[in-house]
N, C-alpha and C positions, 0 to 999 in steps of 0.2 A: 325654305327653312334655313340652310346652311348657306347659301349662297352657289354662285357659279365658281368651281374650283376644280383642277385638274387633278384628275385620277392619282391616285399613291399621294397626295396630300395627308400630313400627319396636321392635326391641330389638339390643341387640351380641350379637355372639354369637363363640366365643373358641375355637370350633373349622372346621377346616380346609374351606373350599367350593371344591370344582373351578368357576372363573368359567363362566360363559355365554357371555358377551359380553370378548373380551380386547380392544375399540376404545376408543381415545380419549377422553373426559368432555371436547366438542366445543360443551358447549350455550353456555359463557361466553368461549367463544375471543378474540371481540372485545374484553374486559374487559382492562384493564393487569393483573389480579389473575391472569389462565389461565396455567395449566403451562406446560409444553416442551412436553408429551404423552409424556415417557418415563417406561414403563413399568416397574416393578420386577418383578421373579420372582414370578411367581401362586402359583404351586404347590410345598411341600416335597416332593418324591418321597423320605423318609424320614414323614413325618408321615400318618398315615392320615387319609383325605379322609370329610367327612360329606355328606349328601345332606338338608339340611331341608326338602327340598318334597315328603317323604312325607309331613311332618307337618303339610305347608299353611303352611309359610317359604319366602318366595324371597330370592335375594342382589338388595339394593338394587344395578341394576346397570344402569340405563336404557334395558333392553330397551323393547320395544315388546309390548306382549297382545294378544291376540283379545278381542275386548270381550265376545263369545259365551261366550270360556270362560272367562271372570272376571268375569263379573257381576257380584258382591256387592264385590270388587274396587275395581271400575270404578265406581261406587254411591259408594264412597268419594273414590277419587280424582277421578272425573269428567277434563277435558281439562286439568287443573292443571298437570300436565308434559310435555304435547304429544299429539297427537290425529292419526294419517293413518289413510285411509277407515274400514276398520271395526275399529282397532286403536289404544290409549293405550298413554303411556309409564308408566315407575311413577319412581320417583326415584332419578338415580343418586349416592351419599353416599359415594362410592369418595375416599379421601383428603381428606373432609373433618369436619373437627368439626361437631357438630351443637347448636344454642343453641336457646332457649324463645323461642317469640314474643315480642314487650315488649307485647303489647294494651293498650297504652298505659300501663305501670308509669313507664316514663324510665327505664328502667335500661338502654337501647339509644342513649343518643342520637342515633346518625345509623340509626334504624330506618326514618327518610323514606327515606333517602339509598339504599335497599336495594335490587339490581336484583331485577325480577320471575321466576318461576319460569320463563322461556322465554328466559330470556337477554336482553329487552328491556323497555325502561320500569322504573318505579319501582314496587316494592309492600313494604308491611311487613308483609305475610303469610306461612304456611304456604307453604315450598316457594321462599321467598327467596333471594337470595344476596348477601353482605357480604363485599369485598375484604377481605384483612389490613393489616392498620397498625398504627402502632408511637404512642402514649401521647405527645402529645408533653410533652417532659420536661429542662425545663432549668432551668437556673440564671445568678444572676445571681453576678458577679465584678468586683473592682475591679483594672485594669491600669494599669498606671503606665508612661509611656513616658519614660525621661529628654532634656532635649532637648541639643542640641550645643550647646559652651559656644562664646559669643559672643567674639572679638577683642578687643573692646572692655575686657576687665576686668570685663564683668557674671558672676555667680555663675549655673551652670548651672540652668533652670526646670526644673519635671516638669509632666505634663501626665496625668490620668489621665480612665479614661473607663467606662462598663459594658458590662461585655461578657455574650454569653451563652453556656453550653455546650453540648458537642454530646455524641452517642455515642462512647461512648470504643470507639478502633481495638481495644484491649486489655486483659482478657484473656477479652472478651466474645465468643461461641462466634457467629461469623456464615453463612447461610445465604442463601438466595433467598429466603426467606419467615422471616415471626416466626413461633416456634410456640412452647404449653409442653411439658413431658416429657410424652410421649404413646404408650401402643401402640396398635399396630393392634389391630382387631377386624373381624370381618364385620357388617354393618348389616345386618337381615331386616324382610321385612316380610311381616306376617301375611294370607295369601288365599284361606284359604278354614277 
């Protein structure tokens, strides 16, 4: 059905999963970059629902496993997305994009800058997380301010100076977060 693909394979997938887990993606809360935590609508009750963990897919959804029943799993992941007593988390990728390592290409430049896969410290590995931001993107401009003409019979001065520009109010589409055109999909990842 899905082909031959090794273990902890993430792929999209563009049909319907009844969730697991309907809580929160809580791991980055502290971060200026974390949601509301509001939820949109899980489920189409018009759209018939698939089940890919017959076929050894689960929904990237930040459960927690039995480290007993996912072995080969867990082999992959190891404690990367959190660890309590005999059970790992796997990654939850529920509304977010997902980008290539930079293993040191520079095509990330603040891949320093990247919180770690637990929510805390810095790492630019596997399982990272990078706020959204906006390019900064300006220009320069020359303004001319004319000045008030003096009493005296002197000819009014101008004064000009550079300025820089900003995001235009209009007729640019604004939100809480930058994004580009984008749909959903479900994120899987392969276990067994």
């Amino acid at each position: 059905m899905f082909g031959d693909v090794l273990i902890g394979t993430v792929c999209a997938f563009a049909g319907q999963i009844h969730p697991v887990s309907f809580e929160a993606n809580n791991l980055w809360a502290s971060l200026p970059c974390a949601s509301d935590g509001s939820q949109g609508a899980a489920v189409d009750p018009k759209v018939p629902l698939t089940y890919p963990e017959s076929a050894g897919w689960m929904l990237c959804d930040g459960r927690y496993l039995s480290i007993a029943a996912y072995p080969e799993l867990y082999a992959v992941l190891g404690d990367l997305y959190g660890k309590k007593s005999d059970a790992f988390r796997i990654p939850d990728y529920r509304g977010l994009f997902l980008r290539g390592v930079d293993a040191g290409s520079g095509l990330d430049p603040d891949a320093a800058k990247r919180v770690g896969p637990l929510g805390t410290g810095t790492s630019a590995g596997i399982g990272s997380l990078q706020c959204d931001a906006l390019q900064e993107h300006t220009h320069t401009y020359r303004s001319v301010a004319l000045a008030t003409p003096a009493n005296a019979g002197n000819a009014a001065a101008k004064s000009t100076a550079d300025e820089k520009t900003s995001l235009p109010d209009s007729p640019a589409r604004v939100s809480k977060e930058t994004r580009p055109k984008n749909i959903a999909v479900n994120y899987l990842i392969k276990y067994r």
